[in-house]
C-alpha positions in Angstrom: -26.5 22.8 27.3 -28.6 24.3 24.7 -27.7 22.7 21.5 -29.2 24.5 18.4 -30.1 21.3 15.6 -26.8 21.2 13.6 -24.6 21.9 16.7 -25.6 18.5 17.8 -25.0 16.8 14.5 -21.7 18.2 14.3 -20.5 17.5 17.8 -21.9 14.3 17.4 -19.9 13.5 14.0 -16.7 14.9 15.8 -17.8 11.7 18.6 -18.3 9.3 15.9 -14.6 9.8 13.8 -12.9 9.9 17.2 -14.6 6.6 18.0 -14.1 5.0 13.9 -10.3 6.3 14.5 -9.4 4.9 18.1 -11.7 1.4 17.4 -9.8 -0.7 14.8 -7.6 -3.1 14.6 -4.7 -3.7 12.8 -3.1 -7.4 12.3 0.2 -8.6 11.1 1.3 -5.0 11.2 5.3 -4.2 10.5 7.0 -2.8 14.2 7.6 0.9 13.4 11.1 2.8 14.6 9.8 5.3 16.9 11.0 8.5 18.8 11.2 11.8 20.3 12.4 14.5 18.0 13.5 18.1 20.2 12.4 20.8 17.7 11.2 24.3 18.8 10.7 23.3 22.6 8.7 20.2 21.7 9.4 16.4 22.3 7.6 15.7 19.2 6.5 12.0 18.5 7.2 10.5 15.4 6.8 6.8 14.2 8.4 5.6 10.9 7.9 2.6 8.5 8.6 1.4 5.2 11.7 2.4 3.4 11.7 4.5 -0.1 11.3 8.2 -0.8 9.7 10.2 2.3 6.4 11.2 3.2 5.4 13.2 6.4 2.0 12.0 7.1 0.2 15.2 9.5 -3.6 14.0 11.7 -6.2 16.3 11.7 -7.6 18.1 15.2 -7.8 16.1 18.1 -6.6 12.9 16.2 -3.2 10.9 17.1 -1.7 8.0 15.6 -4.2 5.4 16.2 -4.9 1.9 14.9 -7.3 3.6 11.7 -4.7 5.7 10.9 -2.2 2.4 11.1 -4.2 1.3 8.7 -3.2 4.4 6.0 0.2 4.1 7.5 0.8 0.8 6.3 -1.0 0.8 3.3 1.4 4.4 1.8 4.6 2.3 3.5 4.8 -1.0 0.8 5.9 1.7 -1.6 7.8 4.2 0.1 9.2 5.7 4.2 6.1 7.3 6.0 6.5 9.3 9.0 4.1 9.4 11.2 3.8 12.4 13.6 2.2 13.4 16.5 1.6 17.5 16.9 1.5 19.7 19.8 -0.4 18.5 22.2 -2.0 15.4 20.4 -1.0 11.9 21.7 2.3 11.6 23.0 4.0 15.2 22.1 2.7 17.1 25.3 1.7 20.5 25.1 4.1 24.1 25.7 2.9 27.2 26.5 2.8 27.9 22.9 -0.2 28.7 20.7 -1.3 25.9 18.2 -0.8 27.8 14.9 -0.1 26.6 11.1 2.8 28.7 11.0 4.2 27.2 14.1 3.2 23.2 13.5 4.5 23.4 9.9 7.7 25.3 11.3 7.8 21.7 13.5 7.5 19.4 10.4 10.6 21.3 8.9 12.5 21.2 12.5 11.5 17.2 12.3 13.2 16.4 8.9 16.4 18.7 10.1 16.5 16.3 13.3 15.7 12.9 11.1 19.1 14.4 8.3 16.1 14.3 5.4 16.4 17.0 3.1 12.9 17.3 1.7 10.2 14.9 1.8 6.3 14.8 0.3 3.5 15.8 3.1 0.2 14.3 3.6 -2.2 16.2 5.4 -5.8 15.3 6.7 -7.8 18.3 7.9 -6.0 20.9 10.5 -2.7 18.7 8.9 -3.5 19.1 5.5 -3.3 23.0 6.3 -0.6 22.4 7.8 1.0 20.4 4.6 0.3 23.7 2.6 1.6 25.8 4.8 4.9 23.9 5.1 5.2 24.6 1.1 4.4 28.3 1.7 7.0 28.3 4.8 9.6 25.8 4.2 9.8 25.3 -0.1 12.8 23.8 -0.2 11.9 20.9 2.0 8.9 19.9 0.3 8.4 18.2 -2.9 4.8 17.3 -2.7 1.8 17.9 -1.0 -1.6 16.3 -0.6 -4.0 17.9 1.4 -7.3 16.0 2.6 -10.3 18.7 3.5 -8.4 21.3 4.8 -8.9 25.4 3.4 -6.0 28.0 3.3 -8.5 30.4 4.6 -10.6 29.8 7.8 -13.4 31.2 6.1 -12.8 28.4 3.4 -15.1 26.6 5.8 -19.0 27.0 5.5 -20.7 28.5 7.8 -22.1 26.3 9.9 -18.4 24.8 10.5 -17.4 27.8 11.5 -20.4 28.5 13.4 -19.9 25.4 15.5 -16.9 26.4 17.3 -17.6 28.8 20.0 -20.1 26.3 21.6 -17.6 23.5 21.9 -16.7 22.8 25.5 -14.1 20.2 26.9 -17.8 18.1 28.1 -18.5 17.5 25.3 -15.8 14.9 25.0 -16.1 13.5 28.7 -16.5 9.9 28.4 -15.9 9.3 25.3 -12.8 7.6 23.1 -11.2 10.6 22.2 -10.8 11.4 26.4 -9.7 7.9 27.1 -7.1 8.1 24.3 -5.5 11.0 25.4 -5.1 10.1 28.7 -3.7 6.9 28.0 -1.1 8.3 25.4 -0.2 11.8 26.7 2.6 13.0 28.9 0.2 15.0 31.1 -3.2 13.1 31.1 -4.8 15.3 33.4 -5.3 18.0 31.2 -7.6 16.7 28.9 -10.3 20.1 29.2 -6.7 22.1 28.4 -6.0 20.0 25.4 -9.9 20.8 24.1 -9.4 24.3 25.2 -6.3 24.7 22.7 -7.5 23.3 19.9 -11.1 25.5 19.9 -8.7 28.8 20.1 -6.9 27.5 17.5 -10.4 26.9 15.3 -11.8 30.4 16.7 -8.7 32.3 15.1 -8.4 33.8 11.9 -6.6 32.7 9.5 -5.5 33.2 6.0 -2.1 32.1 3.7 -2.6 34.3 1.5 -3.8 33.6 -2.0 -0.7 34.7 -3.6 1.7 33.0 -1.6 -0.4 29.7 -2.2 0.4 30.5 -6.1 3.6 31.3 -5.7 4.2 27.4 -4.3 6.6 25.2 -6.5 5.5 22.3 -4.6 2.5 20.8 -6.8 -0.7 20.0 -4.6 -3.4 17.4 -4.2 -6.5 18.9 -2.8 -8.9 15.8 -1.4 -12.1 16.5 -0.4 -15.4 15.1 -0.1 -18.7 16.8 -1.7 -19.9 17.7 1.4 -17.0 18.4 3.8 -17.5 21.6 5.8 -14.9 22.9 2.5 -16.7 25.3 0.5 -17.0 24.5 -2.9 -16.1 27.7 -4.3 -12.6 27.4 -2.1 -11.8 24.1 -3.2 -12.2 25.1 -6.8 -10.2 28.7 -5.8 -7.0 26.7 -4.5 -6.9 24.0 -7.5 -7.3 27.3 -10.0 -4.4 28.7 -7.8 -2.1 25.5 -8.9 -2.7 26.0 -12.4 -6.0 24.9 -12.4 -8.9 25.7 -14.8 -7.7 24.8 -18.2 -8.4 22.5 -21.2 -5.8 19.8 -20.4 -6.8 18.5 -24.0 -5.0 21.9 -25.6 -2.1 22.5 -23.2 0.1 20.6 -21.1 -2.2 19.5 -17.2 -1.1 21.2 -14.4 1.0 19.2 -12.1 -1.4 19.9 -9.2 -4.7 17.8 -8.8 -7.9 18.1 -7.4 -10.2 15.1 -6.3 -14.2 15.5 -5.3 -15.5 12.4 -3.6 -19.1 12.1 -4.2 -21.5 11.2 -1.2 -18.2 11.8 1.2 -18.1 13.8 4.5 -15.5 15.1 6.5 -15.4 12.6 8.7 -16.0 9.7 6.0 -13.5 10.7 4.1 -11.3 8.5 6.6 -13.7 5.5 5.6 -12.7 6.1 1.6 -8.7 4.8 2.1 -8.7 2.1 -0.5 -10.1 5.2 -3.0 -7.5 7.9 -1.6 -4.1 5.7 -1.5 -3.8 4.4 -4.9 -4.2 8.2 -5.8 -2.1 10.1 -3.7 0.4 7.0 -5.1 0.0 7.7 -8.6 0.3 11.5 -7.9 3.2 11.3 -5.7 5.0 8.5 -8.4 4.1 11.2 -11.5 7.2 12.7 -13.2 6.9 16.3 -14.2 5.0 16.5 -18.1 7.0 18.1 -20.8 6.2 21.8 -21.5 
């Protein structure tokens, strides 16, 4: 396989989350209730813990709910009810013969809280899930209060380059071997269609996509955007979707927007995971704030 430089350091970096988020451990951990939720065709997996106002909490690509993500799982649930869900395809929610899109997975995340009676609900989102949050505001505003969104874009070309770049050399062989193929095939109802599973996921990264600027504006839901200084987000993008919530203002003159916007310096895509005791307290204090005064 003829890897050009940063093709390699990419596929390796996609190896080395997979391995930091199917590798820890988690000790004196609360049981969660778990379950299989029928919406749009799918047995979608969900896991839920704590008790208090609700929060969806959305994986990124190729991720399910594994002890690392435990970790976030239990530290959001001492203050309010996460639940935890596993998308199409990932973990145990097997695939359909439908394609992986925002518009469909977010249009699952409203089908979940109609099956689990909860009216609205805030949304986490980490990578392909934290487009997914935003487009579940875009889709489905009346179920969602608030959203924060880790490294994701509204746009695919959001992403630099070289992320984009990256995806038409990915192949399912990549992966053989490694945690990320072990995992799946110990959690999913079909584990012999691991190279299908990589196959999905690289034509939902190779398709074009875009929410539209205005109809990100036009959210009520006030957003979190999380990202790291170098996170495959371009700058310019993350900046453009905060300005889009009411960012770029003296919040010294006039009232601050309800929306925030958080740069993490010397933080990657994948280390962004790593900075949890740095993201929680925030996404708490932004999900706890009460609307300002006008």
């Amino acid at each position: 396989m003829n890897w050009k430089p940063n093709m390699k350091t990419t596929a390796f970096f996609l190896s080395v989350v997979l391995t930091m988020l199917l590798s820890g451990e988690v000790l004196g951990q609360q049981k969660p209730t778990t379950g299989y939720a029928p919406v749009n065709g799918l047995k979608m997996y969900y896991e839920i813990q704590g008790s208090g106002e609700p929060v969806v909490l959305l994986h990124g690509a190729f991720m399910a709910i594994t002890d690392d993500w435990r970790v976030w799982i239990s530290e959001l649930s001492k203050t309010r009810k996460v639940i935890a869900v596993e998308m199409q395809g990932h973990g145990r929610t097997a695939d359909i013969n439908r394609d992986i899109t925002y518009e469909n997975l977010s249009d699952d995340v409203a089908g979940l809280l109609d099956y689990l009676k909860i009216p609205s609900a805030d949304i986490i989102g980490y990578s392909l899930g934290g487009g997914v949050a935003i487009e579940c505001a875009i889709r489905h505003p009346e179920k969602v209060r608030k959203v924060v969104s880790i490294s994701a874009s509204y746009a695919r070309d959001g992403w630099v380059k070289e992320a984009n770049d990256f995806w038409p050399t990915l192949t399912w062989e990549l992966f053989k071997g490694t945690p990320m193929e072990a995992e799946y095939k110990r959690l999913s109802p079909t584990p012999d269609k691991f190279p299908d599973f990589v196959n999905h996921i690289k034509a939902t990264a190779l398709k074009p996509y875009d929410f539209g600027a205005e109809k990100l504006k036009a959210t009520k839901a006030p957003m979190f955007f999380i990202h790291g200084d170098a996170d495959g987000v371009r700058l310019d993008h993350i900046t453009e979707m905060y300005r889009l919530k009411g960012g770029d203002l003296h919040g010294d003159m006039r009232p601050h927007p309800e929306s925030r916007l958080a740069i993490l310096p010397d933080t990657t895509h994948v280390t962004l995971m790593n900075r949890m005791t740095t993201i929680v307290p925030m996404i708490n204090d932004f999900l706890d704030a009460k609307p300002q005064k006008q």
